[in-house]
C-alpha positions as CSV (number, residue, x, y, z in Angstrom):
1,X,8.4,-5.9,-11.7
2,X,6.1,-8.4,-9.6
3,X,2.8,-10.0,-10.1
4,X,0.3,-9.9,-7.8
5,X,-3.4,-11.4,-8.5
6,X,-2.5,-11.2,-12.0
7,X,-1.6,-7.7,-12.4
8,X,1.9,-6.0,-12.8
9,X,2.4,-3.8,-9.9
10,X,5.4,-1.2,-9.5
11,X,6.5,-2.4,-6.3
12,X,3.9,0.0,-4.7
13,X,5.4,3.5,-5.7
14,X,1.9,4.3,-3.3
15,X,4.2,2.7,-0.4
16,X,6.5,6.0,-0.6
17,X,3.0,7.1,1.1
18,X,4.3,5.3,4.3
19,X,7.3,7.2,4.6
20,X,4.9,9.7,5.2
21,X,2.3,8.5,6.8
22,X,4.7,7.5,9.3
23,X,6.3,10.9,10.0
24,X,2.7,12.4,11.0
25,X,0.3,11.3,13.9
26,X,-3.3,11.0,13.2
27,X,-4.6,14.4,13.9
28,X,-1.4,16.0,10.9
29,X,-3.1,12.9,8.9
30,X,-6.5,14.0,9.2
31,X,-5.5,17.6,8.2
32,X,-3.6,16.7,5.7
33,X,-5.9,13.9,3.9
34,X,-9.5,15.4,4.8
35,X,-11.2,14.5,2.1
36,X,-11.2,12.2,-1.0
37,X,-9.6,15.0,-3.4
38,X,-6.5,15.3,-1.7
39,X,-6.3,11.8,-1.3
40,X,-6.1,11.6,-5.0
41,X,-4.0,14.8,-5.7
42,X,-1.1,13.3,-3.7
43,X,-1.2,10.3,-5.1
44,X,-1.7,11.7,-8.9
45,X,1.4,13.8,-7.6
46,X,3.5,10.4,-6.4
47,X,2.7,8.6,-9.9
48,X,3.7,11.9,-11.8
49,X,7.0,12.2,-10.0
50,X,7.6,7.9,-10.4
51,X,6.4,8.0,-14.3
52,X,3.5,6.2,-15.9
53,X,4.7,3.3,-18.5
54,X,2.3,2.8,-21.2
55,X,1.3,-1.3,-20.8
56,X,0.5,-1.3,-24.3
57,X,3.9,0.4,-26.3
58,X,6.0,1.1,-23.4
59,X,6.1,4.9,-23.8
60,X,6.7,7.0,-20.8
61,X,5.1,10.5,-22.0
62,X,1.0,10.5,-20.5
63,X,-1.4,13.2,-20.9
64,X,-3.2,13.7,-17.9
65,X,-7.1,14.0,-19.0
66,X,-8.6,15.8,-16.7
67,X,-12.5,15.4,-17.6
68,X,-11.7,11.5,-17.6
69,X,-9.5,11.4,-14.3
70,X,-7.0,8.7,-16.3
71,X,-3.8,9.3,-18.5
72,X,-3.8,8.9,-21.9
73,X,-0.3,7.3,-23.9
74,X,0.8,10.2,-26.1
75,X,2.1,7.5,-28.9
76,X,-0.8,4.8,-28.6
77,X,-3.5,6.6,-27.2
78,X,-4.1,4.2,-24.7
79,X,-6.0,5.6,-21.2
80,X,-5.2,4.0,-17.8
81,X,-6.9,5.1,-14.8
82,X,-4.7,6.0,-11.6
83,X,-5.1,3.4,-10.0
84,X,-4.1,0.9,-12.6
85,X,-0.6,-0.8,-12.4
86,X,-0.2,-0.1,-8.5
87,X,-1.8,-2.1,-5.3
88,X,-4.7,-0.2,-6.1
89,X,-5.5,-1.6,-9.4
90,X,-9.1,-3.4,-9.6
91,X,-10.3,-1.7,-6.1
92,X,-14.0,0.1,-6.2
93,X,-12.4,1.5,-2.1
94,X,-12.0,5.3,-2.5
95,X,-8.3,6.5,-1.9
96,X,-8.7,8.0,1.5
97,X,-9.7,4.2,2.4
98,X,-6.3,3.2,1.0
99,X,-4.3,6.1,2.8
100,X,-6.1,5.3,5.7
101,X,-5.2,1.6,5.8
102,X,-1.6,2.6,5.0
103,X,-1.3,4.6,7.5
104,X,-3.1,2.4,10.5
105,X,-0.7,-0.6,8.9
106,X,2.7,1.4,9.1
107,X,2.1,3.4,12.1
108,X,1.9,1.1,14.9
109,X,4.0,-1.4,16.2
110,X,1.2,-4.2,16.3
111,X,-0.9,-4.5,13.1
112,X,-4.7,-4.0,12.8
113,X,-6.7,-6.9,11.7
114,X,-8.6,-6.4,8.8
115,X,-11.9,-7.1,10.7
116,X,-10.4,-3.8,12.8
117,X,-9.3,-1.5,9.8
118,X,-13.3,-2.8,8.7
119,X,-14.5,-1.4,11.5
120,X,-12.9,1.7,11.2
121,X,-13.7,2.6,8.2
122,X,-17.1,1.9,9.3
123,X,-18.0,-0.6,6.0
124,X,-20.3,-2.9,5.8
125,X,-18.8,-5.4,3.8
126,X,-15.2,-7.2,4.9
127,X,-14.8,-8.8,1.6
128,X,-13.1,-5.2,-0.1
129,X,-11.4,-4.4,3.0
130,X,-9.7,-8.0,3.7
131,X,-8.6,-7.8,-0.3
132,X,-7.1,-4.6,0.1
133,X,-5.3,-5.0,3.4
134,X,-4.1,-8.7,1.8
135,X,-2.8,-6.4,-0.7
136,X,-1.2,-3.8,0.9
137,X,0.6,-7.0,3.3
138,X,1.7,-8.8,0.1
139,X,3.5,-5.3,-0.9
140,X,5.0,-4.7,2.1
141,X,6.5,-8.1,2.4
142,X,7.9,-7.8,-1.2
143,X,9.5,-4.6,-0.2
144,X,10.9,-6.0,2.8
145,X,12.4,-9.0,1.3
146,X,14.5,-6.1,-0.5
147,X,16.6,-4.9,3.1
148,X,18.2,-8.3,4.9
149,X,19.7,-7.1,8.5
150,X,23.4,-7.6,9.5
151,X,25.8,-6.6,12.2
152,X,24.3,-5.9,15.4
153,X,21.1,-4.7,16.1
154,X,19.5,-3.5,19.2
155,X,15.9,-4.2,19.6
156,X,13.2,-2.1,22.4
157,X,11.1,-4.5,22.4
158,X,11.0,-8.4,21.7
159,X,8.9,-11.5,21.7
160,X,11.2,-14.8,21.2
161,X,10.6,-18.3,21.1
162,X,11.9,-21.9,20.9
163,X,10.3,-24.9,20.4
164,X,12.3,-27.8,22.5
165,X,12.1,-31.5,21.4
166,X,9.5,-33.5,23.5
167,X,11.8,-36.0,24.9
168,X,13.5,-32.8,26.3
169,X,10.7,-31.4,28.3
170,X,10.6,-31.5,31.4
171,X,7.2,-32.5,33.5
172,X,6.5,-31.8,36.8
């Protein structure tokens, strides 16, 4: 367990979203994530399947309360909303913004700028959308320092570079 901006977050258990955001092109994604509601029903369905851990007594049992949207500790009592304790945690962006980011991020081989995913998303404000693609960057490179590379490894596609000492420039 990490900290991020002061908050414990479950090495993004949302990031299992980009295993399948990346197995769909934008038109499946569309379908599948239309609308806010089923933006939140698959991810209420990834935190269900991962468990909810009480921050308070540690207890793993939740209700879910439906009328509040947030789960309640069966021992303590203690309500979280579903956002709280993953990348999410803190954000006023609705969920399809999130999946959407995800899946722009984790799709392509070049990244969006935030200033793009902004645009996108057609908001106003870059402040919110900055934060959460810092966010969702900071996860990923957390995950990634998890998988190191060894043996051989073909790449498609490449940009390398060296830097070379001054004195052994050459000038024309």
């Amino acid at each position: 367990m990490k900290k991020i901006y002061g908050y414990r977050i479950y090495h993004l258990k949302c990031l299992s979203l980009q295993k399948i955001c990346n197995q769909m092109n934008i038109l499946n994604f569309i379908l599948q994530y239309a609308d806010e509601l089923s933006c939140r029903k698959k991810f209420k369905d990834f935190r269900d399947k991962q468990g909810v851990i009480c921050p308070k007594c540690g207890h793993k049992e939740h209700y879910w309360k439906k009328d509040k949207e947030c789960y309640e500790c069966k021992q303590c009592g203690k309500r979280r909303s579903l956002q709280a304790n993953t990348v999410m945690h803190g954000s006023q962006l609705p969920f399809r913004y999130w999946f959407i980011a995800i899946h722009l991020l984790t799709s392509i081989k070049k990244s969006f700028s935030a200033s793009e995913i902004q645009r996108q998303l057609g908001r106003k404000y870059y402040e919110p959308v900055w934060a959460m693609v810092h966010k969702l960057r900071q996860v990923m490179r957390i995950r990634d320092e998890k998988y190191t590379l060894s043996g051989i490894h073909e790449l498609d596609e490449g940009f390398f570079s060296t830097e070379t000492e001054d004195d052994e420039k050459i000038y024309p």
